[in-house]
N, C-alpha and C positions, 0 to 999 in steps of 0.2 A: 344522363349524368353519372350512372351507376359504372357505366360502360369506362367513362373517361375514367373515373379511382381506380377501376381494374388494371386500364393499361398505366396509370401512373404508379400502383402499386408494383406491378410484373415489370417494369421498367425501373425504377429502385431500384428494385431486390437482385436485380441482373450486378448492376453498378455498383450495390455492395460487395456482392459477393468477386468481384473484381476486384476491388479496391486493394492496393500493396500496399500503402503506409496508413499510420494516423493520420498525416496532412491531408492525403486526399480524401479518406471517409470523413475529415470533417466537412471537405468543401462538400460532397453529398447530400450531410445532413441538410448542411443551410441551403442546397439545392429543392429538396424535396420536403424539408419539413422547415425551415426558417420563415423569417415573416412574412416575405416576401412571396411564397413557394406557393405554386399553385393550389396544391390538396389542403392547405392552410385556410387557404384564401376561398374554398369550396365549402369548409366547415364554418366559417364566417359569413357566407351568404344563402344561409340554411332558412333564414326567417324570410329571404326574397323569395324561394322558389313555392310554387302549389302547392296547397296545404298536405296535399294526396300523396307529392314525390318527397315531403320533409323528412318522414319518417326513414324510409328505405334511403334515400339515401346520407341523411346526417351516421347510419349508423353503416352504414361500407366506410366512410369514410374516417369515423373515430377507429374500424377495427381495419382500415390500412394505415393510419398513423401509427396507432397500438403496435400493431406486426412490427414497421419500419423502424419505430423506434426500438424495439425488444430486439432486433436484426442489427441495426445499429450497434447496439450495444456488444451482444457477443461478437462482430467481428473486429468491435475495438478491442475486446479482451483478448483475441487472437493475434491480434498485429500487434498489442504491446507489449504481450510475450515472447514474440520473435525478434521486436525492436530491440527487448532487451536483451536477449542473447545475443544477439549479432554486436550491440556496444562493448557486452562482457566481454567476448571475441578481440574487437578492436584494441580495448582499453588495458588487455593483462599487461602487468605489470612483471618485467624481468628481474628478477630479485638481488642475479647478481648485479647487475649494474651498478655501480659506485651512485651513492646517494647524492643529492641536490646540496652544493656546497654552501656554508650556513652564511648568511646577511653578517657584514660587521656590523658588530654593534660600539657602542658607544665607552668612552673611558674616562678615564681621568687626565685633563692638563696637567703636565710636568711642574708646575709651576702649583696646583692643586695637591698634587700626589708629594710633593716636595713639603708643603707646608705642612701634612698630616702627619707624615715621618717626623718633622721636627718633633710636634705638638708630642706624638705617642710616646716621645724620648720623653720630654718632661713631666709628661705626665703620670708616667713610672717612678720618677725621683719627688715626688711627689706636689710638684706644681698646680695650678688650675688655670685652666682658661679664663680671661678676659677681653674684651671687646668695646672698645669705646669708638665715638662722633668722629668723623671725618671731617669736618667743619668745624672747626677749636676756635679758642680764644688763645689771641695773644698769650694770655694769663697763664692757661693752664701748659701750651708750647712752648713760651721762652720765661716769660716773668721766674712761675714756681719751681723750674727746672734752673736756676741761679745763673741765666742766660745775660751776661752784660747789656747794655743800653746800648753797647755801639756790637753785639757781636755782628760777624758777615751776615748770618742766616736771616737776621730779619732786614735785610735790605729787600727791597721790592725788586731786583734784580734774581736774587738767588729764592725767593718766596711768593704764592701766590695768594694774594690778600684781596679777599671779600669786602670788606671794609677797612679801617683803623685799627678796629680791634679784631677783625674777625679775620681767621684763614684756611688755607689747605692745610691741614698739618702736615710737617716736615719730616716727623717720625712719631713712631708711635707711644714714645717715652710717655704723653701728658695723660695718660690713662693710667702711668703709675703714683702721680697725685689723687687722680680719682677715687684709685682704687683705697690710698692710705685714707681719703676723708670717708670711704664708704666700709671699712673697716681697721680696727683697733692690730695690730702688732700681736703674734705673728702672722706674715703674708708671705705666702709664694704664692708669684703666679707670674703669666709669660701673657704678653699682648700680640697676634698675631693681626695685620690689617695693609691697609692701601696707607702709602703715603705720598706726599707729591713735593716736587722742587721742578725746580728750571732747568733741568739739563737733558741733553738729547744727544747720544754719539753711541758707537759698540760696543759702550759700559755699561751707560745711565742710561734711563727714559722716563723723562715728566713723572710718570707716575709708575710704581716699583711698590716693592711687596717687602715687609717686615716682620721678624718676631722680635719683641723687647721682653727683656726677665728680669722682676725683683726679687728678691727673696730678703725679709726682714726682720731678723730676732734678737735675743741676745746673743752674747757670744760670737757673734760671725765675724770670718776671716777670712784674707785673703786667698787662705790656704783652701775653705770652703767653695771660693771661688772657683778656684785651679782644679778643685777636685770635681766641683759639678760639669764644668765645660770638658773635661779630660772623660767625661761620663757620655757627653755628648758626642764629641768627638769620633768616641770608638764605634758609639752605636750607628751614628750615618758613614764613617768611612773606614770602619774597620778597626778588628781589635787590637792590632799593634800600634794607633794611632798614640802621640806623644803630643802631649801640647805646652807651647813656651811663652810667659810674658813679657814685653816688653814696654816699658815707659811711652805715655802718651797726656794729653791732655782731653777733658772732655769738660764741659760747665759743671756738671751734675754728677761727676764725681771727684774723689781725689784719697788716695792717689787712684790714678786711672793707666790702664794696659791695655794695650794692642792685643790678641790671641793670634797666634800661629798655629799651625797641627802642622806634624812632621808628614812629606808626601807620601800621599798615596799611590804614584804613579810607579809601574815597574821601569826601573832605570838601564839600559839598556849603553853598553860601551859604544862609546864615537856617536853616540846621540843626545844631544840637547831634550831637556826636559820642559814640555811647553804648559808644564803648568806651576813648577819652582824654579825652572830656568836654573836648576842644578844647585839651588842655595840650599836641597833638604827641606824647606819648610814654603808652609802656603800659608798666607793671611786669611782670617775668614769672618772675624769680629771686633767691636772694641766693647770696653768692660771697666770695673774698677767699683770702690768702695766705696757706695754715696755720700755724696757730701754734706756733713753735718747741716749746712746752709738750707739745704733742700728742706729737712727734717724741722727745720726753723719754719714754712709753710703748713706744717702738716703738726706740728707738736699738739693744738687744744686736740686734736684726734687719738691721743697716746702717742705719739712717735717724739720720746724725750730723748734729743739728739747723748743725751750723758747715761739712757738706761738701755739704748738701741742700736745696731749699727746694722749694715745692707751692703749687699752689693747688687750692682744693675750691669745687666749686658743687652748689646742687641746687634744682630744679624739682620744683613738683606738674604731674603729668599733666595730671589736671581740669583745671588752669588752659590749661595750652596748647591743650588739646582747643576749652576753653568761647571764649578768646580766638579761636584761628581759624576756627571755626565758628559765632561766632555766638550759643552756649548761653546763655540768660540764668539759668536756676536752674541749679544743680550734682545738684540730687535726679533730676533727667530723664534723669542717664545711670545711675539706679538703678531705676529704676521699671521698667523693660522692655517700656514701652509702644512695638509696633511700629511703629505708626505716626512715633513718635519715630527708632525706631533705621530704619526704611526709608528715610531719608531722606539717610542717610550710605553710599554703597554703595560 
């Protein structure tokens, strides 16, 4: 038995010292010393052999284990220091090489980036934000805003009604009742949010994006008015921006105005202008001085239509977005074609 360790021992030690990579000294080990492996399996059946051969040979056989695994060992450490030169080799890295060009990352929706512009505009003049229910009441969408009984907007035609009383709201005005029962006079502040209606073409779509703005003190005037939006005006389309009123109707105010800004576009002889169509001015809001009636809702709050007065404005998003960018349909800021939105960064 002494005999067989010998030649299994001298027969290893050959096969190690041959061995070129890690992979193959491993399959070695578990060749000659795994569970499997015969000199294993000799040191396991120590207690079957004559009591006279156990000695001599259980102990060839721990000191050819012993060896093979000490042998084992340094010429792992030999090959994984060659391994690794040889990968350092493969792997240099050429520095000048132009670098790995970087992942697009993520942005802002025009439509996002649009509303935040507004908001930092009035937020400077000293406005605050608010945010009210997308799911209103009658009450606070048509009723408190001195909406008639018969006007168009609450036909189930032009509005989307959850129940009798309940709906999409149509704009985001009935947040400016909210705001007067949740605070006493003075109030500024601008409502940014979703609102929905029934229409769907390269204008409108079901559902559109708004900012509305109160502002309510004493003393305010129309002229307060002219002068906040003409503030406006400059900071999203530039500072030679002029803004003009014009006579309009609205429930919730009176008198009430149109806003125009004088174009921003460079006008160019023998070419039609495709965003004033050469009249000088772009439409962009409507506005005006609230109306007493409204204040008749809100008065146990402090809003005593004889010690108070406001004006309210409100903008569609879409439209500012589509105006200073350029957008000719309104559905391109739905579609979510990147190529579209990559263009806005």
């Amino acid at each position: 038995m002494t005999d067989r360790i010998a030649e299994l021992r001298d027969e290893a030690e050959v096969a190690v010292a041959a061995a070129t990579t890690s992979a193959g000294l491993e399959d070695l080990r578990v060749r000659y010393l795994g569970r499997k492996a015969e000199l294993p399996n000799i040191l396991r059946g120590i207690a079957q052999l004559p009591p006279e051969q156990r000695g001599l040979t259980g102990k060839a056989a721990n000191q050819a284990r012993q060896g093979l695994e000490a042998l084992i060992a340094r010429r792992a450490e030999q090959l994984a220091g060659g391994e690794l030169e040889e990968q350092l080799r493969r792997d240099v890295v050429d520095v000048t090489l132009p670098g790995a060009p970087p992942q697009p990352v993520g942005r802002l929706h025009l439509l996002t980036a649009t509303r935040r512009e507004i908001e930092d505009v009035f937020l400077g003049l000293g406005f605050r934000i608010a945010e009210g229910p997308e799911v209103e009441t009658v009450y606070y969408n048509f009723d408190a805003l001195n909406h008639a009984p018969t006007h168009p907007a609450r036909d189930r035609l032009d509005t989307f009604y959850v129940s009798d009383d309940v709906l999409l709201r149509t704009h985001t005005s009935p947040m400016q009742i909210r705001a007067m029962e949740a605070q006493p006079p003075p109030l500024y502040v601008i409502v940014p949010g979703r609102v929905y209606r029934r229409d769907s073409d390269a204008t409108h779509t079901p559902q559109f994006h708004q900012i509305e703005g109160l502002a309510v003190d004493e003393d305010i005037t129309l002229t307060d008015l002219k002068g906040t939006l003409l503030a406006f005006a400059r900071a999203i389309f530039g500072p030679d921006r002029e803004v003009r009123l014009r006579p309009h109707f609205f429930p919730f105010t009176e008198p009430s105005v149109e806003v125009d800004v004088s174009c921003f576009m460079e006008h160019r002889r023998g070419e039609r202008c495709r965003v004033c169509k050469d009249t000088g001015w772009v439409e962009i809001l409507g506005s005006g001085m609230v109306d007493p009636n409204v204040f008749g809702y809100v008065a146990e709050y402090g809003y005593d239509p004889e010690k108070v007065q406001g004006f309210a404005f409100g903008m569609g998003i879409e439209r500012i977005a589509m105006l200073k960018h350029g957008v000719p349909d309104l559905r391109l800021l739905y579609d979510n074609d990147v190529r579209f939105l990559e263009q806005f960064g």
